[in-house]
N, CA, C and O atoms as CSV, one atom per row, in Angstrom:
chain,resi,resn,atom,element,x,y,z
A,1,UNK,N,N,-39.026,-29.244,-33.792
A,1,UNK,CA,C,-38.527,-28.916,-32.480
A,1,UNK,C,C,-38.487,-30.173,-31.618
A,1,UNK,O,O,-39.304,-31.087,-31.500
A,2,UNK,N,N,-37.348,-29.964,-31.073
A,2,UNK,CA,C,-37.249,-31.398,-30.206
A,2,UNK,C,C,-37.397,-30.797,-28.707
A,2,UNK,O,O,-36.813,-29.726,-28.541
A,3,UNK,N,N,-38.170,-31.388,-27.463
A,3,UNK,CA,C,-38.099,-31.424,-26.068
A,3,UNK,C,C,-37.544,-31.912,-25.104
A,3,UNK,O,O,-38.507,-32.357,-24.480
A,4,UNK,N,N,-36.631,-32.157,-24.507
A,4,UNK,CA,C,-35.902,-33.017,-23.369
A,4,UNK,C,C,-36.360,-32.271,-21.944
A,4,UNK,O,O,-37.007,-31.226,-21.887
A,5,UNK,N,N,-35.899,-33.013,-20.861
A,5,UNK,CA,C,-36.242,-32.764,-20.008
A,5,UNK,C,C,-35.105,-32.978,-19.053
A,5,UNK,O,O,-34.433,-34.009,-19.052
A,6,UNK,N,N,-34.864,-31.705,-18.031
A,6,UNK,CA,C,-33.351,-32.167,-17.278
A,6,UNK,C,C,-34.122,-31.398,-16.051
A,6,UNK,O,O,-35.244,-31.567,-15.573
A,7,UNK,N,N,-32.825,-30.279,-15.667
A,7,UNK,CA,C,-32.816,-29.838,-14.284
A,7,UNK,C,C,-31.851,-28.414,-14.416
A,7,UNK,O,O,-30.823,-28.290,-15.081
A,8,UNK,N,N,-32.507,-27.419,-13.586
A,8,UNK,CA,C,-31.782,-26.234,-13.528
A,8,UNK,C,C,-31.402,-26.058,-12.196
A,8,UNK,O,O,-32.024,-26.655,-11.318
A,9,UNK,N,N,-30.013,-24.964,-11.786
A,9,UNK,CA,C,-29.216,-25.010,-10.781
A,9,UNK,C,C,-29.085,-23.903,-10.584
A,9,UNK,O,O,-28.487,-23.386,-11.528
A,10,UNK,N,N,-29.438,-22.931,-9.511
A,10,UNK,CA,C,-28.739,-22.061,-8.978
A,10,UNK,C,C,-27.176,-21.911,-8.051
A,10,UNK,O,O,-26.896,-21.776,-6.860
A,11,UNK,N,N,-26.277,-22.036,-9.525
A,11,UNK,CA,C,-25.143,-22.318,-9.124
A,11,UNK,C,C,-24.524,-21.365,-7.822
A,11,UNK,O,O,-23.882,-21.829,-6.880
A,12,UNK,N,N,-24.847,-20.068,-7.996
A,12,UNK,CA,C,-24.151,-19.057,-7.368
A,12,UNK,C,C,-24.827,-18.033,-7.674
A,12,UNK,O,O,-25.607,-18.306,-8.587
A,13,UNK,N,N,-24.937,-16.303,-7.121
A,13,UNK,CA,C,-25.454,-15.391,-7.241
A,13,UNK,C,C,-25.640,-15.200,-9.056
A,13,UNK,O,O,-26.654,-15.187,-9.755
A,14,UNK,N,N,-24.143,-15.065,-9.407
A,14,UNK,CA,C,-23.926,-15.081,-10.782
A,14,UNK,C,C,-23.996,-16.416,-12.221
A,14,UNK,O,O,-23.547,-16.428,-13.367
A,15,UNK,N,N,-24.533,-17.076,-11.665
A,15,UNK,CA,C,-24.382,-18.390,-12.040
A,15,UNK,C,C,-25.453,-19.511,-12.520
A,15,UNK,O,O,-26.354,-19.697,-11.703
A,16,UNK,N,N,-25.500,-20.143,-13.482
A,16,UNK,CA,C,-26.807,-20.983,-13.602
A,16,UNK,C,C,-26.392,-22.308,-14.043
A,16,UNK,O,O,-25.322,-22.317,-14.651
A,17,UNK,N,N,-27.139,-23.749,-13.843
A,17,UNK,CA,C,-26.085,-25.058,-14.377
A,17,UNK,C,C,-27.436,-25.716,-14.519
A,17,UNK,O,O,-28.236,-26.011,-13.631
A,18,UNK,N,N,-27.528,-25.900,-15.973
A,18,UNK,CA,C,-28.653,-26.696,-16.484
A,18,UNK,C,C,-27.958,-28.155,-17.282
A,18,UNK,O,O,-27.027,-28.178,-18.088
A,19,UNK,N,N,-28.527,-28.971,-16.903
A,19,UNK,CA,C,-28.127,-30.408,-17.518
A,19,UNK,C,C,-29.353,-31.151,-18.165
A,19,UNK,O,O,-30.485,-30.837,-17.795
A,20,UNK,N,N,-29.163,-32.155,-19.147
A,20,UNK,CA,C,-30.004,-32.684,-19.948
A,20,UNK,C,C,-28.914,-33.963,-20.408
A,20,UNK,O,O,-27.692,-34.103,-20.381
A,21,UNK,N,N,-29.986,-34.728,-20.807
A,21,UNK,CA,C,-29.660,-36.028,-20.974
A,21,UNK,C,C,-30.032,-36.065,-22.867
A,21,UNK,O,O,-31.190,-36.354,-23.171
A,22,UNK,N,N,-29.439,-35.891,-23.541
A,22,UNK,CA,C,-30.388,-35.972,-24.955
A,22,UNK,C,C,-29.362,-37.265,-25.694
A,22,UNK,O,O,-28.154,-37.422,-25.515
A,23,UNK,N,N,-30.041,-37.870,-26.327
A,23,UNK,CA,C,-29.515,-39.249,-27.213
A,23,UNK,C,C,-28.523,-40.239,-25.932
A,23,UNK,O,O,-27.669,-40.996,-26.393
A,24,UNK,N,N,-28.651,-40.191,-24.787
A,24,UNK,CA,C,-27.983,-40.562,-23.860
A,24,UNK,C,C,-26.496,-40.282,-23.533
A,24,UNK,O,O,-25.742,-41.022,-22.902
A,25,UNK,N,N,-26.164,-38.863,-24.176
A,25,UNK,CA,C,-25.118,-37.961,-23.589
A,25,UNK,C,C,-25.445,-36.507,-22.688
A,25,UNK,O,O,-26.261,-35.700,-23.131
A,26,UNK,N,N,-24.833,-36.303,-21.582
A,26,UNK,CA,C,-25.186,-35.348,-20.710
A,26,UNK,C,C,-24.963,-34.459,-21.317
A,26,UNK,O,O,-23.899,-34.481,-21.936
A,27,UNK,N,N,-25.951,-33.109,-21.452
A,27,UNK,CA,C,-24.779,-31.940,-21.955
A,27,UNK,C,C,-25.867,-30.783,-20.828
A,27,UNK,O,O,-26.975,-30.806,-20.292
A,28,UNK,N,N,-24.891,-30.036,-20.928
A,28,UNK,CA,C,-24.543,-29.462,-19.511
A,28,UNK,C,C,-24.447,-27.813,-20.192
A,28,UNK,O,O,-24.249,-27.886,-21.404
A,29,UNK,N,N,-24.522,-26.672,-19.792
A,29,UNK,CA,C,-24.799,-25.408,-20.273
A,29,UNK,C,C,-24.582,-24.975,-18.657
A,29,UNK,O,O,-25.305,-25.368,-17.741
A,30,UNK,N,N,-23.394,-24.052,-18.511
A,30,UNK,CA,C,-22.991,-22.985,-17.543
A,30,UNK,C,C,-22.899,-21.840,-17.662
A,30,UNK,O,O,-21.863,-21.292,-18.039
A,31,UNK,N,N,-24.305,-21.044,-17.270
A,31,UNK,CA,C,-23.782,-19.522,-17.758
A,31,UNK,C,C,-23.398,-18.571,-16.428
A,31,UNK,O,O,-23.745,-18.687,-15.253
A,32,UNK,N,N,-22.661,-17.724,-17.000
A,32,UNK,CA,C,-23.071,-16.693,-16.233
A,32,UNK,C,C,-23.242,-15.497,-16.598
A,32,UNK,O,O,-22.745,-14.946,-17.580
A,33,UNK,N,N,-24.346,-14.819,-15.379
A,33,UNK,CA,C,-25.862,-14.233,-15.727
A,33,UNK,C,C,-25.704,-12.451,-14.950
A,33,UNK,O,O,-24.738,-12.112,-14.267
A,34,UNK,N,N,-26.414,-11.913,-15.148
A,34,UNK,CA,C,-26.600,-10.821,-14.797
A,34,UNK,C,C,-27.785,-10.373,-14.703
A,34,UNK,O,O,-28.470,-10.916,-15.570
A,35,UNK,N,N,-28.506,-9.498,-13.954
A,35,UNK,CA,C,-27.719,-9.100,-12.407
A,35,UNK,C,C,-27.730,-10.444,-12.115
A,35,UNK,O,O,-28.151,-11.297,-12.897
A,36,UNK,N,N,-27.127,-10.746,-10.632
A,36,UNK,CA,C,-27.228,-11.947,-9.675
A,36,UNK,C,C,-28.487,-12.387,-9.609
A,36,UNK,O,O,-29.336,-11.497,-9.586
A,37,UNK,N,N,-28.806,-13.320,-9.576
A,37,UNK,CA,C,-30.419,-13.727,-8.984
A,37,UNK,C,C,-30.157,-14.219,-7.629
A,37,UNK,O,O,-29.064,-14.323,-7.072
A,38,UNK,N,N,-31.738,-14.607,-7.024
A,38,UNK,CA,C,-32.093,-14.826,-5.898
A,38,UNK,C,C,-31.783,-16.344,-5.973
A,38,UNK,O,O,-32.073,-16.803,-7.077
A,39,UNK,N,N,-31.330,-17.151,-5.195
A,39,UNK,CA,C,-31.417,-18.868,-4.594
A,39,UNK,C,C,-32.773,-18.852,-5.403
A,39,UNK,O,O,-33.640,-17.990,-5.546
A,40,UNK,N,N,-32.588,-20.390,-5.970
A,40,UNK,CA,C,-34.024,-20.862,-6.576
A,40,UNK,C,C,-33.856,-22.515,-6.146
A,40,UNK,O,O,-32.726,-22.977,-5.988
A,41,UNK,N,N,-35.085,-23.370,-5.969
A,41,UNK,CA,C,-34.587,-24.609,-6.039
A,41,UNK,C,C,-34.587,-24.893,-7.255
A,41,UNK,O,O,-35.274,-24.504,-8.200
A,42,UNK,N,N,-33.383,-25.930,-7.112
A,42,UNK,CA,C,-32.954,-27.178,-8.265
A,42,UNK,C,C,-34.216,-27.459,-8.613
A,42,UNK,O,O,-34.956,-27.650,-7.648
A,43,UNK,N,N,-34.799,-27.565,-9.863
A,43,UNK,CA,C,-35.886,-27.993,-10.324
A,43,UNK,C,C,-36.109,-28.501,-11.638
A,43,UNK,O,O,-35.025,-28.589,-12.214
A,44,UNK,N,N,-37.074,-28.878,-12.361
A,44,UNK,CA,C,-36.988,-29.724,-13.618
A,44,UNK,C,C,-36.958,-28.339,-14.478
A,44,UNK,O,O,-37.200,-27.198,-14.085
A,45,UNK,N,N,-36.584,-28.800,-15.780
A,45,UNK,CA,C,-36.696,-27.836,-16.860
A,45,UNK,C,C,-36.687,-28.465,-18.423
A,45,UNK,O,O,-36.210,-29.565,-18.703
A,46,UNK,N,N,-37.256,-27.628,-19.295
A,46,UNK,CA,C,-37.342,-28.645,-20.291
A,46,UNK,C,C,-36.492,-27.545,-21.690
A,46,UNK,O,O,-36.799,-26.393,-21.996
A,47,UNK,N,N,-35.578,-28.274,-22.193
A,47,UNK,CA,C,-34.770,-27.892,-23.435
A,47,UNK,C,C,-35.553,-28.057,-24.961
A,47,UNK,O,O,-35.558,-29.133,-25.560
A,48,UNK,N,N,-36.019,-27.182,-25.332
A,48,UNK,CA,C,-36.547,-26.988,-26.384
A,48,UNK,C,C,-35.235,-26.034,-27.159
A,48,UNK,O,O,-34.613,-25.020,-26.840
A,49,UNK,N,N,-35.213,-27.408,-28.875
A,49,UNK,CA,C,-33.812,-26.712,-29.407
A,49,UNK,C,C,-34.730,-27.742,-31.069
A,49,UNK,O,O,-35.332,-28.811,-31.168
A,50,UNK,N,N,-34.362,-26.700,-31.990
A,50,UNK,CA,C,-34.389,-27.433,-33.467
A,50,UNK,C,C,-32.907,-28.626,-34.044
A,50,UNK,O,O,-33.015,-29.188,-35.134
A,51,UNK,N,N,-32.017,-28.786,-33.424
A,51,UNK,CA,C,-30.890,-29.706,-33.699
A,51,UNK,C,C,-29.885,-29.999,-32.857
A,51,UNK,O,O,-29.321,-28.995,-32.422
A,52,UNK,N,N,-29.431,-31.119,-32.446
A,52,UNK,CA,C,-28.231,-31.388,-31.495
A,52,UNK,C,C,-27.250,-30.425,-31.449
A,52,UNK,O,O,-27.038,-29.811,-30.403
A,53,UNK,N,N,-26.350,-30.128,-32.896
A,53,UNK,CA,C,-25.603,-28.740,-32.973
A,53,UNK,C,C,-25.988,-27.520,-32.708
A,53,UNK,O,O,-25.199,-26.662,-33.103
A,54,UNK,N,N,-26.994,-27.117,-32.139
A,54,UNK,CA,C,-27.665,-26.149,-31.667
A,54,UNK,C,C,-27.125,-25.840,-30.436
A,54,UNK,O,O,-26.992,-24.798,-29.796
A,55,UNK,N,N,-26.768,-27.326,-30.211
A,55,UNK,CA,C,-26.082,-27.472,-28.243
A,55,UNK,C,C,-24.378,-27.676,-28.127
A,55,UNK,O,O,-23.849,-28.496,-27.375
A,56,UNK,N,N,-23.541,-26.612,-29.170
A,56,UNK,CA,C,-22.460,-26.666,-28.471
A,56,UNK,C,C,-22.192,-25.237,-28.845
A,56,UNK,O,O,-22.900,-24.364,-29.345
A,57,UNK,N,N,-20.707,-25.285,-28.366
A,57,UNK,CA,C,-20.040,-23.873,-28.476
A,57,UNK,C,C,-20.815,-22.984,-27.163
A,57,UNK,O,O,-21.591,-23.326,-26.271
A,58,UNK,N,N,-20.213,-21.757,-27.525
A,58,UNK,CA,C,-20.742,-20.303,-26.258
A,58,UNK,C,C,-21.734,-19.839,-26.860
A,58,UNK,O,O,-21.853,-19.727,-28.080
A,59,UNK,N,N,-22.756,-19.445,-25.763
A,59,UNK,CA,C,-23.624,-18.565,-26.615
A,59,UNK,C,C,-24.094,-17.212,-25.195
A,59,UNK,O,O,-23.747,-17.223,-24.014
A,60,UNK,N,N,-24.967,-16.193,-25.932
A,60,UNK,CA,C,-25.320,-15.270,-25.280
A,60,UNK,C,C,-26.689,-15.854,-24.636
A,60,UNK,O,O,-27.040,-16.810,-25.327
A,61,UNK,N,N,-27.292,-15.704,-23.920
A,61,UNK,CA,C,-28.939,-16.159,-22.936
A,61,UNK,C,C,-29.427,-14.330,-22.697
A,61,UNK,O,O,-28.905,-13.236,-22.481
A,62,UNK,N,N,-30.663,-14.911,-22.897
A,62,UNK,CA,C,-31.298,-13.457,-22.265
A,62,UNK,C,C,-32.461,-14.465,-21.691
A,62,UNK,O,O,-32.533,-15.620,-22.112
A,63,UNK,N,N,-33.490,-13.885,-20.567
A,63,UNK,CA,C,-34.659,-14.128,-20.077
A,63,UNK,C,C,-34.920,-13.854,-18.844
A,63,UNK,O,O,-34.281,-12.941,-18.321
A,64,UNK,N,N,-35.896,-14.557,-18.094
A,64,UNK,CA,C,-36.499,-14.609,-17.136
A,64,UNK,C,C,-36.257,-15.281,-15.380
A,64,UNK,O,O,-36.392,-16.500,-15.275
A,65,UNK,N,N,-35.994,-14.667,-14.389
A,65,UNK,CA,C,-36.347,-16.085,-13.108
A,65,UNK,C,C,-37.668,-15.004,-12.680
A,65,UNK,O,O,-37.806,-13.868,-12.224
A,66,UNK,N,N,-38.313,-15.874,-13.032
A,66,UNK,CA,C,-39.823,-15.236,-12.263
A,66,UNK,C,C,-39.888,-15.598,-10.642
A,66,UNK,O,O,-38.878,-16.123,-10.172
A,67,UNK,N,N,-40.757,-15.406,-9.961
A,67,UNK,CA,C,-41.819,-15.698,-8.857
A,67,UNK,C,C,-41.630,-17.120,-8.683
A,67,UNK,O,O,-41.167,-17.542,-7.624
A,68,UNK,N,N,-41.988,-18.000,-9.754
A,68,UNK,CA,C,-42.276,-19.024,-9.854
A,68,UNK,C,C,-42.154,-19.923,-10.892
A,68,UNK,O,O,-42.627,-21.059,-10.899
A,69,UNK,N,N,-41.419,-19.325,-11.896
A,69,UNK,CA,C,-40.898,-19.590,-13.089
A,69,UNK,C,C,-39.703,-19.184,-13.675
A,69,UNK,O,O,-38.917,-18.530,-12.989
A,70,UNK,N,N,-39.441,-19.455,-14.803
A,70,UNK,CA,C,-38.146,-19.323,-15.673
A,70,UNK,C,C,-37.971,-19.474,-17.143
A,70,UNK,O,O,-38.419,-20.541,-17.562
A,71,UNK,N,N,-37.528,-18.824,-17.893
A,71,UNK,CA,C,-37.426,-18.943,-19.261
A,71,UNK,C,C,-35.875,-18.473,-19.851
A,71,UNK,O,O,-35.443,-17.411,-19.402
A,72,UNK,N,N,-35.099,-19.155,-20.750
A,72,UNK,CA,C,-33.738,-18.485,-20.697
A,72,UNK,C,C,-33.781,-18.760,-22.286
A,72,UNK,O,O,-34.146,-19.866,-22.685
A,73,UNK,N,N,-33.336,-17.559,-23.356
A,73,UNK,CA,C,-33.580,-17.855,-24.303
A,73,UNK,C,C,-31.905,-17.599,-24.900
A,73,UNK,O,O,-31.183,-16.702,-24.464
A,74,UNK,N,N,-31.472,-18.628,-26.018
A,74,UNK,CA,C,-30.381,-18.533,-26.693
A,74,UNK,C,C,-30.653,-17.828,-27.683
A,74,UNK,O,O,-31.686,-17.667,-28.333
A,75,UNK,N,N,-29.226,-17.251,-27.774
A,75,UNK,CA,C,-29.036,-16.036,-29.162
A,75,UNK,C,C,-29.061,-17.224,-30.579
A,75,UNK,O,O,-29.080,-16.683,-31.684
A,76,UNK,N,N,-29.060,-18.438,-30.560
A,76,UNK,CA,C,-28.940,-19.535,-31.812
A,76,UNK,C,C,-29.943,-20.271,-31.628
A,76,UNK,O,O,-29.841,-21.397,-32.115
A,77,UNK,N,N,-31.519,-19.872,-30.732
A,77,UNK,CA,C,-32.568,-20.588,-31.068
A,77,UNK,C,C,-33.129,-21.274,-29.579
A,77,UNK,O,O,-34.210,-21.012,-29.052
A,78,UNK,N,N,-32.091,-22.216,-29.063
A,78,UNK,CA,C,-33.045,-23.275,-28.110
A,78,UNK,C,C,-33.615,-22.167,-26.863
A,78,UNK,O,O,-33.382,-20.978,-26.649
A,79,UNK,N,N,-34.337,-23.033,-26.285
A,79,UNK,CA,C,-34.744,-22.432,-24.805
A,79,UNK,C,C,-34.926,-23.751,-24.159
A,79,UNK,O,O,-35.074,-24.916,-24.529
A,80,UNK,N,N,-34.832,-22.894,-22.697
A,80,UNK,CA,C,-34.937,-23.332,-21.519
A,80,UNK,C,C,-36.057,-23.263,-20.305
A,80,UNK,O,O,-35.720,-22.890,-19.182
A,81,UNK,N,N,-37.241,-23.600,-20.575
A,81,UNK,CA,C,-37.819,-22.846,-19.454
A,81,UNK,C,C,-38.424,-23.874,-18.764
A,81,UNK,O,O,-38.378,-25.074,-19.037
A,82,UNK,N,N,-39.182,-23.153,-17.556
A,82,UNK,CA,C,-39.814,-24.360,-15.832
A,82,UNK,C,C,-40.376,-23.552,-15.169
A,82,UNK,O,O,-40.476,-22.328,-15.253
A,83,UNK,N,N,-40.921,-24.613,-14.183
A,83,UNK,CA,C,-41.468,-23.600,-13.279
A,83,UNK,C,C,-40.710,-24.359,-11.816
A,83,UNK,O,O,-40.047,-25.389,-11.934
A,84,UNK,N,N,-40.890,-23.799,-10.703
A,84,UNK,CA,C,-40.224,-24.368,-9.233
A,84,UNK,C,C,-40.952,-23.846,-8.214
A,84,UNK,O,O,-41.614,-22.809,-8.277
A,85,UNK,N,N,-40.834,-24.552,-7.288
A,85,UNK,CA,C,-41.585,-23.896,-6.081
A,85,UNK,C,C,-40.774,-24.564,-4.742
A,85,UNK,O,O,-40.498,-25.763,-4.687
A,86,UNK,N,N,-40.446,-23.612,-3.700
A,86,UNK,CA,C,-41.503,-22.839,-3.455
A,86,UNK,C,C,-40.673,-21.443,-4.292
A,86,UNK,O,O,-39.462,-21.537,-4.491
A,87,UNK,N,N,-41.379,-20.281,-4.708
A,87,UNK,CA,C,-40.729,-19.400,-5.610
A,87,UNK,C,C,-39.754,-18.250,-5.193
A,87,UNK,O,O,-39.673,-18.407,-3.974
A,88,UNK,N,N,-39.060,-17.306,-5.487
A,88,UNK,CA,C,-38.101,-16.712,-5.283
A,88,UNK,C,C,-39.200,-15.222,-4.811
A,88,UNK,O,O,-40.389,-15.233,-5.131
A,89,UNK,N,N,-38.684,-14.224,-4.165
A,89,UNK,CA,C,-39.748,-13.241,-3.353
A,89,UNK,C,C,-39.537,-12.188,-4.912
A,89,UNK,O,O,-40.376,-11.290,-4.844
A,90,UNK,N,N,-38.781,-12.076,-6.084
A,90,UNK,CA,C,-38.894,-11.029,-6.757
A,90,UNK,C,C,-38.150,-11.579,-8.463
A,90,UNK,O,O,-37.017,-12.055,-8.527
A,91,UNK,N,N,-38.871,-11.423,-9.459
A,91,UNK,CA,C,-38.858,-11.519,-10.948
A,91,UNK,C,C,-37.847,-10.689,-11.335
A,91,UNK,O,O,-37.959,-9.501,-11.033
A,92,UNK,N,N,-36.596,-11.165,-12.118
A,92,UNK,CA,C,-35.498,-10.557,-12.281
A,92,UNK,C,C,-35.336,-10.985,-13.744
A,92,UNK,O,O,-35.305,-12.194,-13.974
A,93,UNK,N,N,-35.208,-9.945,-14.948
A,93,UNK,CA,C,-34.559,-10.192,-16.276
A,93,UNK,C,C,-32.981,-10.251,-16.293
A,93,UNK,O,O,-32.243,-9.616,-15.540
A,94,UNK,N,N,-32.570,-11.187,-17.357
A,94,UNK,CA,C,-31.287,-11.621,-16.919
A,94,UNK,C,C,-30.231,-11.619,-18.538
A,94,UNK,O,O,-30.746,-11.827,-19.636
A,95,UNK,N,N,-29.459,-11.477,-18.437
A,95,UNK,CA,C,-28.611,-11.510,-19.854
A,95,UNK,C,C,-27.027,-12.169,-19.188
A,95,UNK,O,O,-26.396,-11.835,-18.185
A,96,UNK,N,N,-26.780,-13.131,-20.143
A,96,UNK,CA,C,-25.302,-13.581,-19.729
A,96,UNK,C,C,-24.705,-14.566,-20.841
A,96,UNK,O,O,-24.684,-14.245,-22.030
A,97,UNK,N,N,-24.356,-15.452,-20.497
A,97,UNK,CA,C,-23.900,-15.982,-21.534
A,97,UNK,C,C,-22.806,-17.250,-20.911
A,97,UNK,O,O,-22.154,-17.037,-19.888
A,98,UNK,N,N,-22.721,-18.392,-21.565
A,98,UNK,CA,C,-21.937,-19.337,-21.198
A,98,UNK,C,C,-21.516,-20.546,-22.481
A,98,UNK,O,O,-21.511,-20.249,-23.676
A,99,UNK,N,N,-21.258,-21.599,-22.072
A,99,UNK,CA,C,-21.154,-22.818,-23.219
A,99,UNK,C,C,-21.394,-23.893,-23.019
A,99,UNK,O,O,-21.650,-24.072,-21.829
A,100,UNK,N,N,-21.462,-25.024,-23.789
A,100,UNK,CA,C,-21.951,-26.033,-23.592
A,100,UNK,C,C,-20.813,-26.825,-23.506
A,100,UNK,O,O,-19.747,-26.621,-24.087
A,101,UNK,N,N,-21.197,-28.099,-22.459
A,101,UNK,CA,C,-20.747,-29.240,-22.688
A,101,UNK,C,C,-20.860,-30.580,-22.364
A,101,UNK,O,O,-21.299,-30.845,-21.245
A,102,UNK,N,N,-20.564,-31.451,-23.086
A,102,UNK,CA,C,-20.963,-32.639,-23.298
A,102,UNK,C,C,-19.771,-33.009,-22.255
A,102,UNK,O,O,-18.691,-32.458,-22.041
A,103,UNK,N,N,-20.647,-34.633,-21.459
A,103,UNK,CA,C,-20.212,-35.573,-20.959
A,103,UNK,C,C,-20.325,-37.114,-21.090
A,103,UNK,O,O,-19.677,-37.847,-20.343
């Protein structure tokens, strides 16, 4: 298992934009999520994935925006999870789905 370390985005109600820096190419994962979540801050997050090809194409996400945390898990293995503060007032499970891409 490999670890990187980037940043997660509360793009929009429906929306999430996580970026990572791995082998010194950006790759970037936009999903969108269901239900809406609450505003979270921009905060660090760390990409746990078994292979670079792990990180392209669409995939489905299921998981977590906690209180004070986050976990977003892919239907092909990697995850995503952090914690942020100050935290969101209510813990929402989430399913959506988006794709990757490199910059």
């Amino acid at each position: 298992m490999v670890t990187v370390d980037g940043t997660i985005t509360h793009a929009a109600a429906d929306r999430l934009l996580a970026t990572f820096f791995v082998d010194g190419i950006l790759y970037s994962f936009n999903a969108s999520v269901n239900p809406d979540t609450m505003p979270f801050p921009t905060n660090s997050a760390q990409l746990t994935y078994d292979d670079v090809e792990d990180l392209t194409h669409a995939h489905a996400v299921h998981g977590r925006i906690g209180t004070g945390d986050f976990s977003l898990n892919f239907d092909n293995g990697p995850k995503i999870e952090g914690t942020f503060s100050p935290g969101v007032d209510r813990a929402v499970a989430i399913n959506g789905n988006g794709a990757w891409e490199t910059y």
